[in-house]
C-alpha positions as MATLAB code, in Angstrom:
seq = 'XXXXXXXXXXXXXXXXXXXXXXXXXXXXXXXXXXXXXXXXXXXXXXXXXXXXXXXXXXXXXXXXXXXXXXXXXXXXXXXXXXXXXXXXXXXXXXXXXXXXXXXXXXXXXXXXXXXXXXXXXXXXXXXXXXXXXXXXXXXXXXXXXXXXXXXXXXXXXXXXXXXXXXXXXXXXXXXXXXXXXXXXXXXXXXXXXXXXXXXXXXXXXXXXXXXXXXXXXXXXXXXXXXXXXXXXXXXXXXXXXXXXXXXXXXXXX';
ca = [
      73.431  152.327  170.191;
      75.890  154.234  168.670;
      78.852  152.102  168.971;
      81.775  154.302  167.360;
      80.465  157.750  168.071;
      82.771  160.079  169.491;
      80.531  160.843  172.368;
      80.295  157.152  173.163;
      83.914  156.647  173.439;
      85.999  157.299  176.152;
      89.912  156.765  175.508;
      92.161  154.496  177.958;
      95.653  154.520  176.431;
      97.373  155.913  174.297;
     100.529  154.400  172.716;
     103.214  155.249  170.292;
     104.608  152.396  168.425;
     104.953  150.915  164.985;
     101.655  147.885  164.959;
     103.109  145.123  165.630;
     101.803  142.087  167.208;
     104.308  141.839  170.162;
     104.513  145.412  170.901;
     100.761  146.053  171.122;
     100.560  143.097  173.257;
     102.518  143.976  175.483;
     102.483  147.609  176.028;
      98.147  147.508  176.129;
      98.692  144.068  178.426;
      96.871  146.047  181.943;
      94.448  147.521  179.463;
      93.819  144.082  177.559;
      94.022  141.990  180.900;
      90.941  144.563  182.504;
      88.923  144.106  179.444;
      89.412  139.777  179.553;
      88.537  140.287  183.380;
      84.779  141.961  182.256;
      84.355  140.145  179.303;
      84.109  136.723  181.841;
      82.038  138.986  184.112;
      79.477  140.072  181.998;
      77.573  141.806  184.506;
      78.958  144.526  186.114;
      77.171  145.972  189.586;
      77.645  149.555  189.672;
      75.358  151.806  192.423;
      73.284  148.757  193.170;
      72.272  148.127  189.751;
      73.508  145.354  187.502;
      74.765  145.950  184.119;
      75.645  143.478  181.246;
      78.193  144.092  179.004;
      78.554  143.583  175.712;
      81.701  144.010  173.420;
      82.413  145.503  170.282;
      85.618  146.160  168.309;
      86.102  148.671  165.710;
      88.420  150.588  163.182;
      90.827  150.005  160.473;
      91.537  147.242  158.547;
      94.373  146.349  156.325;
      93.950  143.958  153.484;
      97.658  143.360  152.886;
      97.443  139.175  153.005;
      96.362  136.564  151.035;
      93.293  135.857  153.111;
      92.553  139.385  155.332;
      88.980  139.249  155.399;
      88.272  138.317  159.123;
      84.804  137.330  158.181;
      85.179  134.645  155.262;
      88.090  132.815  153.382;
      87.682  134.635  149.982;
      91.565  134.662  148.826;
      92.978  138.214  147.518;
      92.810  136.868  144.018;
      88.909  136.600  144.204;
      88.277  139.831  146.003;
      86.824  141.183  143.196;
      84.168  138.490  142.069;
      81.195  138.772  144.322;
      79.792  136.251  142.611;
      81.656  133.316  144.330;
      80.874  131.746  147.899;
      83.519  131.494  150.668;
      83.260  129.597  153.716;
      82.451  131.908  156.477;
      84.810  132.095  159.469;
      84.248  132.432  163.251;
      86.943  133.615  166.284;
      87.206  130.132  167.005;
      88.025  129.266  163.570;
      90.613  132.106  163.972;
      92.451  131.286  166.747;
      92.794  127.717  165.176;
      94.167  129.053  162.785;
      96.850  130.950  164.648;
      98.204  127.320  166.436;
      98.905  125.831  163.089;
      99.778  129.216  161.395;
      96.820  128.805  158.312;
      94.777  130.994  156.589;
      97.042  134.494  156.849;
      96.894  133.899  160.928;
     100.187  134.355  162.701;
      98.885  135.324  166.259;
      95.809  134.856  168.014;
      93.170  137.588  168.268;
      94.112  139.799  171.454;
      90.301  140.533  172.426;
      88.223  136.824  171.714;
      85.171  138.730  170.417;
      82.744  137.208  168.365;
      82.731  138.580  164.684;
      79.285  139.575  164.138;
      80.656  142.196  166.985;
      83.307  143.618  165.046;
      82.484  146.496  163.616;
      84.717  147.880  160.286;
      85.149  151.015  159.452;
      82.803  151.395  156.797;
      83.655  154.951  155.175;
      87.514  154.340  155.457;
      86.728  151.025  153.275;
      84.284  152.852  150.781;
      86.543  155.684  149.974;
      90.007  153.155  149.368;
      87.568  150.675  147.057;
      85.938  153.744  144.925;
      89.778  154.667  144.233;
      90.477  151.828  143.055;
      87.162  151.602  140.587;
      88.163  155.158  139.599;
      91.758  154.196  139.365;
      91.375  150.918  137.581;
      88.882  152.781  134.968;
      90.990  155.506  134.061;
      94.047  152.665  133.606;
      91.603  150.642  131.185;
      90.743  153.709  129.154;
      94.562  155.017  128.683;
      94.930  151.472  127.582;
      92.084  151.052  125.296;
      93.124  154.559  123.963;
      96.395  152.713  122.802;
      94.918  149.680  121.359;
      93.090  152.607  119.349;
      95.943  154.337  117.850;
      98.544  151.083  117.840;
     100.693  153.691  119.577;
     101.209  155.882  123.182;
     100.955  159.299  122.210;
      99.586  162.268  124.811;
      97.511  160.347  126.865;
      95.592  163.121  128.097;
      93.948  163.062  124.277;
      93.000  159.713  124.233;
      89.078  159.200  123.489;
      88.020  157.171  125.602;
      89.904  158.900  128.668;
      88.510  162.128  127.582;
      84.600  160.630  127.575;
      86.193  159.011  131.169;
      86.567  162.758  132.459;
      83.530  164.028  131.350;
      81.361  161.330  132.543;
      82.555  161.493  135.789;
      82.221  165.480  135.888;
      78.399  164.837  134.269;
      77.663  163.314  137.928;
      77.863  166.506  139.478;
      81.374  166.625  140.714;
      84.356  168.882  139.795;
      87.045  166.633  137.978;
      89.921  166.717  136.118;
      92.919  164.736  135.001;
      96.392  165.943  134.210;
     100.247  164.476  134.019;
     102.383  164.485  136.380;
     104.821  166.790  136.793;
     107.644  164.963  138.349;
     106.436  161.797  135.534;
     104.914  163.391  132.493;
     104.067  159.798  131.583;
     101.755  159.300  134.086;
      98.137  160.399  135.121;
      97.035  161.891  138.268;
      93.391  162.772  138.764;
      91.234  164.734  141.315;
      90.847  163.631  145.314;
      87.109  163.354  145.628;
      85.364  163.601  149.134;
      83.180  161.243  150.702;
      79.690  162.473  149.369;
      81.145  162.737  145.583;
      82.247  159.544  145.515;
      78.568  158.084  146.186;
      77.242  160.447  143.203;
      79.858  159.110  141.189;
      79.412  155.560  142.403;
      75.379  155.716  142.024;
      75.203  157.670  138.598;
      78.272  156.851  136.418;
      77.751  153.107  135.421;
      74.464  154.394  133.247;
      77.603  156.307  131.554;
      79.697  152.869  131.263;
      77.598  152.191  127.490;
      79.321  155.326  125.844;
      82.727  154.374  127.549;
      83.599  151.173  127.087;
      83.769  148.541  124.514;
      80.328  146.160  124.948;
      82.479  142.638  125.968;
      83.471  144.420  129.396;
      80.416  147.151  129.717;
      78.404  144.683  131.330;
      81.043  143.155  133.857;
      82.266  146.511  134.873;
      78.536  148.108  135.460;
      77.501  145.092  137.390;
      80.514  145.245  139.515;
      79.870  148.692  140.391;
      76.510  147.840  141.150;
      76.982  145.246  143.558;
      79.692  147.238  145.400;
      76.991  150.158  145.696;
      74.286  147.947  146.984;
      76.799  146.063  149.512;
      77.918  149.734  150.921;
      74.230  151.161  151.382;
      73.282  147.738  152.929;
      76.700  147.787  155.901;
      76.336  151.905  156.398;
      72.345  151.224  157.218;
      71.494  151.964  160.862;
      68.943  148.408  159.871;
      71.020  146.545  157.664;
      69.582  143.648  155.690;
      72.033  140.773  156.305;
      70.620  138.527  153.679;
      72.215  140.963  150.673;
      75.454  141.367  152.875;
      75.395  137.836  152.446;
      74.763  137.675  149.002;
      77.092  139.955  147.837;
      80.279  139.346  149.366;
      79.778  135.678  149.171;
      79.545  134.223  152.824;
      78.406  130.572  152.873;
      77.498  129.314  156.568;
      77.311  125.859  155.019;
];
């Protein structure tokens, strides 16, 4: 079943708005009020045959509150340690939430579909988290560059940005980093496509132990790591819901 292949999907609207709640609600409400009408069906007869239905929702998220993931309670603070549990959350746990206005909830959900059939956007979500890492590595290595000389001089000569740069080219992929023009004292770097940011994420950790300092080598690496083995185990057509689990720190208890 390919749920979010083009040839699978079949568009019925089309609206031009800015996203919010009220608006949505109300321009998609014959849309939204068809779908609620099969979704309490759940068998459709169409030529004499019977159907069932099943529902899935999918594309874009925003993480732009304090607790966005739809799937657990992990705050935006602790994002970035996978290895901390979070109570897991369900769509009636959701549209509690929205009656007493907890948990970054403001409205209930406008489809009530159950979350193990919402489907996220998985490459949209790989390529925004690998610019961070690349972002956030290039920011550590200007500033352990400075720490170095007790000063900020060019930061394009800096060591450890330099090493930074040619690690990241050693995986195979054309990169560079330069100032900006507009801001000479900042960086800008090269936009890298979908299929050389997985080189870069699978080979450049090995590179981490001639890059950085040993007291955050380790930390960085592993969170690299687990980010790597979370994306190959969501974009698998079978994936293994045990190291989902794992490592983005669900807890059904």
């Amino acid at each position: 079943m390919f749920i979010l292949f083009s040839i699978d999907n079949h568009t019925i609207a089309v609206v031009n708005m800015p996203e919010k709640y009220d608006l949505l609600e109300a321009a998609l409400d014959p849309v939204l009020s068809e779908i609620k009408e099969l979704m309490a069906l759940k068998v459709v007869q169409v030529g004499g045959k019977s159907y069932e239905l099943e529902f899935y929702l999918g594309g874009d998220l925003k993480a732009n509150s304090k607790y966005s993931c739809i799937w657990c309670l992990v705050p935006s603070s602790d994002r970035w340690d996978t290895s901390k549990l979070h109570p897991s959350r369900s769509i009636e746990d959701i549209e509690a939430c929205a009656a007493t206005n907890e948990y970054s909830v403001k409205y209930p959900p406008l489809l009530s579909i159950d979350l193990d059939h919402v489907v996220p956007d998985e490459l949209h979500l790989f390529l925004r988290i690998m610019d961070i890492l690349i972002e956030n590595l290039i920011s550590y290595a200007v500033e352990l560059d400075i720490r170095a000389t007790r000063k900020q001089t060019d930061l394009l000569q800096g060591a450890t940005l330099k090493k930074v740069q040619a690690s990241i080219q050693s995986c195979g992929v054309s990169f560079q980093i330069w100032k900006k023009k507009e801001k000479p004292g900042e960086l800008d770097w090269t936009s890298l496509g979908g299929a050389q940011k997985r080189k870069v994420l699978s080979l450049l950790p090995a590179q981490f132990p001639n890059i950085l300092p040993p007291e955050t080598c380790q930390r960085v690496a592993q969170l690299w790591k687990d980010f790597e083995e979370t994306y190959s185990a969501i974009s698998s057509w079978t994936p293994d819901s045990t190291v989902i689990e794992t490592k983005v720190g669900l807890n059904h208890k």
